[in-house]
C-alpha positions in Angstrom: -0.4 49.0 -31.1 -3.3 51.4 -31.0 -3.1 55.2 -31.2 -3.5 55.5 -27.7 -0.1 53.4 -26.9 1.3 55.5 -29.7 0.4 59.0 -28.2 0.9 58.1 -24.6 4.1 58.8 -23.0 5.8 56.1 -21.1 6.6 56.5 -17.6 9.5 56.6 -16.5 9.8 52.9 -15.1 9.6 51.9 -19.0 11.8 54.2 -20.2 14.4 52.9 -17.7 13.6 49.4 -17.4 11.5 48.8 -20.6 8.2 48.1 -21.0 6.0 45.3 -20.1 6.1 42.1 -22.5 3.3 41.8 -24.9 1.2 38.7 -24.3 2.4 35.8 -26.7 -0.6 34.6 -28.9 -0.9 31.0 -28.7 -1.9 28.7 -32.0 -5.5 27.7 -31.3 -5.7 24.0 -30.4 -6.7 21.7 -33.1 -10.4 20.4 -31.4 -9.6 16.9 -30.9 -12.3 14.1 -31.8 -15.8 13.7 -31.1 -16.6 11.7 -28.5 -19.1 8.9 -29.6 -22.2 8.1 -27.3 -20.9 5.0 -25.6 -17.6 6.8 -25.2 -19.1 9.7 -23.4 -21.6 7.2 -21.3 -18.6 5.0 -20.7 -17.1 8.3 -19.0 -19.8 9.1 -17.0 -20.0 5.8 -15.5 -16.6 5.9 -14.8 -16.9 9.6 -12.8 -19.9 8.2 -10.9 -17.6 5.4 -9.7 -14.9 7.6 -8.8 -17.3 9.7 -6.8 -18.8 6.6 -5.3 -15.0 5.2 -4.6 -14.5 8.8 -3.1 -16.7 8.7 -1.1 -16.1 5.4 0.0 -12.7 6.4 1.3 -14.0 9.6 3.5 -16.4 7.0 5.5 -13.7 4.7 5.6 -11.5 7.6 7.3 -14.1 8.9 9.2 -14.6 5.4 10.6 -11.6 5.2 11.4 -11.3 8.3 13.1 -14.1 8.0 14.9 -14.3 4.5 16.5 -11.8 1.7 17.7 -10.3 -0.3 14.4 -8.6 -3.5 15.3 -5.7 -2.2 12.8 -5.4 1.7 12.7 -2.7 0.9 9.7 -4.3 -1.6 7.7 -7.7 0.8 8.2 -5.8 3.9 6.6 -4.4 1.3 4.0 -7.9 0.7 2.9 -8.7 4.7 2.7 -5.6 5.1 0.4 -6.1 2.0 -2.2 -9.7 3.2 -2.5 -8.9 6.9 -2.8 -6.2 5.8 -5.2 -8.3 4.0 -6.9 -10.6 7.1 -7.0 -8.2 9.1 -8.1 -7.0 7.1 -10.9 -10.6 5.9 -12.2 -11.6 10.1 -12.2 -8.8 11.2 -14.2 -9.0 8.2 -16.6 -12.9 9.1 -16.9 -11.8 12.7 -17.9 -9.2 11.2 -20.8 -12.4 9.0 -22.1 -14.1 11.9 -22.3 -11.0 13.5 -24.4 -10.8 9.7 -25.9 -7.5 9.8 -25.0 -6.1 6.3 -25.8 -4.1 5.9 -22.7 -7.2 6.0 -20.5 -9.1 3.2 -21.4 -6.9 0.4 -20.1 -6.7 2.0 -16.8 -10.5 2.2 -16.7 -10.6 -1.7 -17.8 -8.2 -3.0 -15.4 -10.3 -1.0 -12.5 -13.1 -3.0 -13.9 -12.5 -6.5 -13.7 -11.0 -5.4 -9.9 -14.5 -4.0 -9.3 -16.6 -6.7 -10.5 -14.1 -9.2 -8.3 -15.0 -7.0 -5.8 -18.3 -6.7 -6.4 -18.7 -10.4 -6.4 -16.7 -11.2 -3.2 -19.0 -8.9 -1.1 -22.4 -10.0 -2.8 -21.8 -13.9 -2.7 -19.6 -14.3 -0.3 -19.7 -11.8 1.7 -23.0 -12.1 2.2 -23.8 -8.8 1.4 -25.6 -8.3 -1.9 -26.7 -4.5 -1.9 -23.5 -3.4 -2.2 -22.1 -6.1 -4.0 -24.5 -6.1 -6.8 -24.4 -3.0 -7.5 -21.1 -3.2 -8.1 -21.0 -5.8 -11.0 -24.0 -3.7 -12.5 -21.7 -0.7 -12.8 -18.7 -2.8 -14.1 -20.6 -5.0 -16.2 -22.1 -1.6 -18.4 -18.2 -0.3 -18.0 -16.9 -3.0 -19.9 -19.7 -3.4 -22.4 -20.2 0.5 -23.3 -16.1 0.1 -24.1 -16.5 -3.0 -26.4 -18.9 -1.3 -28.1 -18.2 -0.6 -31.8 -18.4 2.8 -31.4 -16.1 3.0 -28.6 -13.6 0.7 -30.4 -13.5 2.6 -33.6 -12.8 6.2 -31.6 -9.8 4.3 -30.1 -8.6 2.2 -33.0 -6.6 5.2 -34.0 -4.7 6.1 -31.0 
């Protein structure tokens, strides 16, 4: 208490009903470990393709809104495995960043399903700027977590 709460007189809502509670002062969080480089790229890569798979589900939904799908059901289907998948690969991006060591399976798995992806739509699909791409960004997922680095910052978890 200062010497102004000690000189002031309380009011008469604290005299009858007490005062208000004093703030609890919380133990300062023990900073946890330092991200290495590969780690911290490895969780950038991951937020861009969450943004990407984000954004992916609003055009899907605003397709789908705006024209004629053959399957209204199986189009809003599509919007939420890819906005799940969105989801998931954003908040697993922000654990890497912690190196949390739950969040790098998650971020694998969503890997090898976006490479298969990836490939499907380049090769046979036919359609290799957007498939490509794809395999790019998995491919430098996958290696920036078998990195050393990122391996070492994980080993203890």
């Amino acid at each position: 208490m200062t010497d102004e709460d000690a000189t002031r007189r309380p009011s008469r809502a604290e005299r009858l009903f007490g005062g208000a509670a004093q703030p609890s002062t919380r133990p300062p969080r023990a900073p946890g470990p330092e991200a290495p480089v590969a780690v911290r790229r490895a969780a950038l890569v991951a937020a861009v393709e969450a943004a990407l798979l984000l954004g992916t589900a609003l055009v899907v939904l605003w397709l789908t809104l705006t024209s004629d799908p053959d399957s209204v059901g199986r189009a809003l289907a599509e919007v939420v495995y890819v906005g799940g998948f969105g989801v998931a690969l954003a908040v697993a991006a922000a654990g890497l960043r912690r190196v949390a060591g739950w969040s790098r399976g998650p971020v694998v798995v969503l890997q090898i399903l976006l490479g298969l992806f990836g490939y499907s739509t380049a090769f046979p699909g036919q359609q290799p700027l957007l498939g490509i791409p794809l395999i790019v960004l998995a491919l430098t997922e996958l290696y920036l977590l078998a990195t050393p680095e990122a391996r070492l910052a994980f080993s203890g978890r």
